[in-house]
N, C-alpha and C positions, 0 to 999 in steps of 0.2 A: 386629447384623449378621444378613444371614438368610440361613435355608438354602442355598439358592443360592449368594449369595457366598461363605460357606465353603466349598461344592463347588468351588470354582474354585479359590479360594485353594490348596485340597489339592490340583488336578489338576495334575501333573506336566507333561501334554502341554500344559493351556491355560495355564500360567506359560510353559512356554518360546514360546507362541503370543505374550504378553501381551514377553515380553523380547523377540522378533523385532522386534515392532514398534518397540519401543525404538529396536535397533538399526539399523532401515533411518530411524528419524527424522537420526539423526547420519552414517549412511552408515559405520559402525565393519564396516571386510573385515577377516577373520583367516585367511583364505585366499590363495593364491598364482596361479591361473589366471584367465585371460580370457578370456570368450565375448562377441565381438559380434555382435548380432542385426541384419540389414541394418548403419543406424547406431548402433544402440542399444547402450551397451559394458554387460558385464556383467563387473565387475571384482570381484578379492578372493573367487572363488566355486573351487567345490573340480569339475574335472571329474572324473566318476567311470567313464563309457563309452561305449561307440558299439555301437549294437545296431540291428539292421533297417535304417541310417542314418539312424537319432537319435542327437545328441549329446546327453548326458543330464551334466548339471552341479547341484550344489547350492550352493544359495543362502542367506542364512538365513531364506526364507522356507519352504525344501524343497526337493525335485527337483521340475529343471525339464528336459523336455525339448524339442528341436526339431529338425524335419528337418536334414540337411544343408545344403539347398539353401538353406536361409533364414541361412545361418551365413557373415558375412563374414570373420572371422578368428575362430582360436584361438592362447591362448597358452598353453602347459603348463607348470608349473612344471618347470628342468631339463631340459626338451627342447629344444636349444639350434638343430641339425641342423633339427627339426619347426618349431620356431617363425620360423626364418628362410627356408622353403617358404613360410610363412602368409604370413609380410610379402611376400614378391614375388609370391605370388598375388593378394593386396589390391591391391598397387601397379600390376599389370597387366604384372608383367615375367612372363611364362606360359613360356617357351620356361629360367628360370633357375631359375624355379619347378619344373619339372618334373625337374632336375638336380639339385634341394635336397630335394624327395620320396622321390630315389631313392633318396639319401644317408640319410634320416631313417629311411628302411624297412630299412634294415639296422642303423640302430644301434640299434631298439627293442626293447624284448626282450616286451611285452606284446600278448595275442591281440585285444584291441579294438581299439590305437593303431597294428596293421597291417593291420587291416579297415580303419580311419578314413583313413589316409594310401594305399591304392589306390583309395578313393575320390577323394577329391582328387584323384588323379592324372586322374582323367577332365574335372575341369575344368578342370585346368593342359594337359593334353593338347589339349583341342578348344580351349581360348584360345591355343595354340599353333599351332595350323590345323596341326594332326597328326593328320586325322580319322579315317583307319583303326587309329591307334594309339589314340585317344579310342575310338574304338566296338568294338575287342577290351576294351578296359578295362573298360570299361559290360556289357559281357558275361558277364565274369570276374567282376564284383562283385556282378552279378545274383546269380550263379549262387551267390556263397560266402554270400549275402546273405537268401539264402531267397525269391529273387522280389518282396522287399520293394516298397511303394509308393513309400515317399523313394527308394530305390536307381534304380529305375524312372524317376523323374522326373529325376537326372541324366544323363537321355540326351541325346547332344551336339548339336548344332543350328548348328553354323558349317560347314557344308557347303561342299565346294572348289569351283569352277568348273567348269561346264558342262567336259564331255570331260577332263576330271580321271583317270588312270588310277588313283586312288585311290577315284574312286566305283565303277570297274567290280570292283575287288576287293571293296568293304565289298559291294557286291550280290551278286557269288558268296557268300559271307559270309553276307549273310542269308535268301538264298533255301536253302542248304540247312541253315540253322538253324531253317527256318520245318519243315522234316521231321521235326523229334527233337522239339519242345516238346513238352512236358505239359501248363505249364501257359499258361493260355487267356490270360490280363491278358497275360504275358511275349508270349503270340504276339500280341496287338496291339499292343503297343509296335513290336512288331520291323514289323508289315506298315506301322505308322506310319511309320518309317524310311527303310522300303521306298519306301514311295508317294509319300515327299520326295525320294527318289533317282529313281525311276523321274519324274516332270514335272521336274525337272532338268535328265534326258534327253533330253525329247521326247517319252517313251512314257506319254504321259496314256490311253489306252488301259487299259494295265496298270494304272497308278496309279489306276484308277476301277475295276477288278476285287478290286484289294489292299481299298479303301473301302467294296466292298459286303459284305465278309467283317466288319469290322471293326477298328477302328484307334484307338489310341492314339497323341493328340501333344502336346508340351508347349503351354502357351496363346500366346496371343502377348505377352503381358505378358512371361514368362518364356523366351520365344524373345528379345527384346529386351533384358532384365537379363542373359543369358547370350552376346549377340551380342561380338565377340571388339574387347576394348578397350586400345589399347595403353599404354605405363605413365603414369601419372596425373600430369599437373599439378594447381594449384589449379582448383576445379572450384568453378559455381555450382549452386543447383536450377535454373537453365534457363530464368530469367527468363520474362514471359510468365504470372507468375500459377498457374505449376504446380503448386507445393506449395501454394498457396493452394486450388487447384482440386482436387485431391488430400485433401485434409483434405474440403471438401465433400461429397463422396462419401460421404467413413468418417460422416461426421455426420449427414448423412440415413439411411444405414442403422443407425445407432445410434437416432437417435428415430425409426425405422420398429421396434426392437426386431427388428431382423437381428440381432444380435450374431452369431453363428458367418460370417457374411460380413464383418462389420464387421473382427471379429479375422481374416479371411485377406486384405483389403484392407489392414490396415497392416501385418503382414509381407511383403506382397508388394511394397510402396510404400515401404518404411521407410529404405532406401536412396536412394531418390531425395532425400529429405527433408533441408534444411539444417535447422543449429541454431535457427534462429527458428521453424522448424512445429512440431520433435522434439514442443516441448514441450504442447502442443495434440492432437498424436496420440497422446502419452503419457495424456495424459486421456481423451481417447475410447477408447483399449483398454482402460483400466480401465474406465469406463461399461460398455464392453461385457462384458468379465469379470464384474461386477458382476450383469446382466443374467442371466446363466448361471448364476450362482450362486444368483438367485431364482428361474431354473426350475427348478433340478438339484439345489439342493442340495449340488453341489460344492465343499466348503472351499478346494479349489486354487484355482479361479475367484479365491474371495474374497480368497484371499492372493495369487495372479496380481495382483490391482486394487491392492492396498495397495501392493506391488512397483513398478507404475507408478505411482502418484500419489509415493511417495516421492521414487523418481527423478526426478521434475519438480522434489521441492524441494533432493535433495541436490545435482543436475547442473547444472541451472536455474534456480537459486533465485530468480533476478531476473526471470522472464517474467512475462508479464501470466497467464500459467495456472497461476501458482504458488498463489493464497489457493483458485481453485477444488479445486487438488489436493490443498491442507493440508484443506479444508474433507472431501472425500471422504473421505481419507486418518481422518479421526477416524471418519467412518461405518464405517469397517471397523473399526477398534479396536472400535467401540459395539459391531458385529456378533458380533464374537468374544466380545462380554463383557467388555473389558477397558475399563470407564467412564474410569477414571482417565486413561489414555492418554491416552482420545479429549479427557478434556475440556481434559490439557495442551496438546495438538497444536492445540484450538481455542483456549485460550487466546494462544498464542502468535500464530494468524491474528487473532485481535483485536488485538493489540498492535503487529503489523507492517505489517495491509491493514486499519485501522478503517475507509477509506471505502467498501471494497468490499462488495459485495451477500453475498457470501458471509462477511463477518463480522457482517452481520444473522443469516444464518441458521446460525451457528455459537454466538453468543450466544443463541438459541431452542433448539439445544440443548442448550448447557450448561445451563437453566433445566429443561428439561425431566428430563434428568441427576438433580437435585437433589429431583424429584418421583418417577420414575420406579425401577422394581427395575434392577438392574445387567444383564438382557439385553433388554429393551425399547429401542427404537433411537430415534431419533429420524428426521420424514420426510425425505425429501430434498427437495433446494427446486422449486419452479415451475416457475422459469427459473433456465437459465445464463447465462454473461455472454455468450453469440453471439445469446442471445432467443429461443434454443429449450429445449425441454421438458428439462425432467433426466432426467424417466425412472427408473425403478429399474435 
């Protein structure tokens, strides 16, 4: 045995690296909460806080954080009051949602899950078409928030109708909130507001004075996921080739080696996504993690990617991007170090997808494995099965 792999054997940290992966191969949760990201459920994972508006949950890959914005449900072990806000916010019932908020905010007793739930309240708010109660909200949260970016970015965007006398109040509002700022992002947000209220109006004039100071607004991607949707029937992707068309996207910025675009394109898109793309965009955000992880150095990336590819086989088991994801899924093990893993996970892609291209090059590295010290990787392949480049 050598040096090396007795180093590992001894390390504490890379044994429980080497059991994680284990355990996301069988999908075994010993945890109680749920975070779903757009569609992506992240089940069995322990939430631990809400800071800046990130909800920050661990997993057993690690903690993981993510904006609010990108967060379509939570469910908290025991928060009975909170978790019944989540479901009729999901379901697009806003106006019972925001009655189930109120409720949940007084029965908490902890200082994150009352920062987390008047957030909320600004989305259940402005999907309520309650826009001057959604934009005192957003203000309030700002402000207990630290100015934060995620906080920032749930600013509300379902705007009432032209001569609304709910615009002429949010405008007083912010015209003399725009006299106190300090700080400078905060005062763009707000002339962004501004300047959506003011061409509303009519006074594009104004609204072209607020613009040359500077201004912050949500994108339009994000004006449209937040545009006010009422409660959910069965819903397709929208036929039309959109998620097909959608995944395109993420994929060419993935073998352009965008990854930091690539990974804000499929959170930002991940909702739109039925079950038959999940699985394909699951793979390309680890591609992309992966990528990040050979510029940066980042061990989270690494375990980020392992994360996805897992979930492709534990969720998904039956998609056509399942051998690609088991195939990946071993490279990360290799990466860590953890040979054995990797070569079971490949074995088993042989055993299940022998005709697939990825159990060529899963057999190549089990072979290699055999020749090779235990942190030495094997390459990635050529091609994937779409006929594009794999990329590291």
């Amino acid at each position: 045995m050598s040096s090396r792999r007795c180093l590992l054997n001894r390390n504490p940290v890379t044994r429980r690296v080497f059991i994680l992966m284990a355990v996301l191969a069988v999908g075994v949760a010993a945890s109680a909460d749920e975070v779903r990201v757009g569609r992506l459920p992240y089940s069995g994972v322990r939430v631990t806080g809400f800071t800046a508006g990130q909800i920050s949950f661990r997993t057993a890959g690690g903690e993981v954080s993510r904006p609010l914005s990108a967060i379509s449900l939570i469910q908290l072990d025991g928060q009975s009051d909170f978790n019944e806000a989540e479901e009729l916010l999901s379901d697009g019932s806003y106006g019972e949602a925001v009655d189930a908020y109120r409720r949940a905010v007084q029965a908490t007793d902890t200082h994150w899950t009352r920062r987390l739930i008047n957030c909320r309240l600004i989305q259940a708010l402005d999907g309520a078409g309650r826009f001057a109660e959604a934009v005192e909200q957003w203000m309030s949260a700002v402000s207990a928030n630290e100015y934060s970016e995620a906080v920032l970015d749930l600013r509300p965007v379902n705007l009432p109708g032209r001569g609304d006398e709910a615009n002429d109040q949010v405008i007083r509002l912010l015209e003399d909130s725009l006299t106190n700022v300090d700080d400078e992002n905060y005062a763009d947000w707000i002339r962004g507001l501004l300047a959506d209220l003011y061409r509303l109006e009519g006074r594009d004039d104004d609204a072209e004075q607020l613009a040359a100071q500077g201004v912050r607004e949500p994108s339009q991607q994000q004006r449209q996921d937040r545009q006010i949707r009422p409660r959910r029937t069965t819903q397709t992707s929208g036929g039309g080739g959109g998620g097909r068309g959608r995944l395109d996207d993420i994929r060419e910025l993935v073998d352009e080696g965008d990854a930091e675009r690539a990974l804000g394109f499929v959170e930002a898109r991940m909702q739109a996504l039925d079950s038959e793309h999940m699985p394909e965009a699951l793979v390309l955000s680890g591609r992309a993690r992966m990528q990040l992880y050979e510029a940066e150095g980042d061990k989270d990336q690494l375990l980020g990617a392992g994360l996805d590819f897992m979930r492709v086989v534990a969720v998904y088991g039956g998609a056509d991007a399942t051998a690609e994801a088991m195939y990946r899924a071993g490279v990360v093990n290799k990466r860590l170090g953890n040979a054995s893993a990797a070569r079971r996970v490949w074995q088993t892609l042989i055993g299940r997808y022998g005709d697939s291209e990825f159990a060529s090059h899963a057999a190549e590295g089990i072979e290699e494995l055999s020749r090779e010290d235990v942190e030495d990787v094997p390459p990635e392949p050529a091609v994937d099965p779409t006929g594009a480049g794999a990329g590291p």
